[in-house]
C-alpha positions, 0 to 999 in steps of 0.5 A: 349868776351876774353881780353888780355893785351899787354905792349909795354915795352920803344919803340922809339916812338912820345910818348916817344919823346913828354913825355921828351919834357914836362919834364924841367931841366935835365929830359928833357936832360936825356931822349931825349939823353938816349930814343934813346939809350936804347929803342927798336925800335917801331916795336919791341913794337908792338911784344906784341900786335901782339902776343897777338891778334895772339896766338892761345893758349892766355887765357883771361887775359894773360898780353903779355910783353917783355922779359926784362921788356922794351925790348925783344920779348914778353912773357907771365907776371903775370898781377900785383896785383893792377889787383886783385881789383874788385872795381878799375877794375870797376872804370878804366871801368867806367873812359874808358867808359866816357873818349871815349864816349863808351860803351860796350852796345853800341859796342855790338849793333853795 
């Protein structure tokens, strides 16, 4: 099994729109005016993910993300170094696996 990391960047999507909507005071103001300006469209942040479940020379591990952190056609990014930590790697596992009800075992059989 290969895995690959794919990051959106600020795409104008529900997502961004509920998140300024939960926020208060200026916040709220802030983000519901400028999320619309600077984000780029949902479709550009779906780029990422299509490439890397696409590329053809993707090696497991590959962090696929915009070119401009938010924003830009998707590149290969050095995957952060909270990354580099076996023991939190194994807890975010664990955390998915209970959160969803999966487990790789599980996923496996099928």
């Amino acid at each position: 099994m290969t895995a690959y990391a794919a990051d959106p960047g600020f795409a104008r999507t529900d997502l961004q729109a509920t998140s300024a909507k939960a926020m208060k005071g200026w916040q709220q103001r802030f983000w519901l005016i400028t999320s619309p300006l600077i984000a780029q469209a949902a479709a550009n942040g779906a780029l990422c993910q299509l490439r890397a479940g696409t590329d053809p020379t993707a090696v497991g591990g590959t962090l696929y993300a915009p070119r401009w952190l938010s924003f830009g056609a998707p590149v290969v990014r050095k995957v952060g170094s909270n990354m580099d930590r076996p023991e939190q790697l194994v807890q975010l596992w664990e955390l998915s696996e209970s959160e969803t009800g999966l487990t790789l075992d599980a996923a496996l059989a099928r």
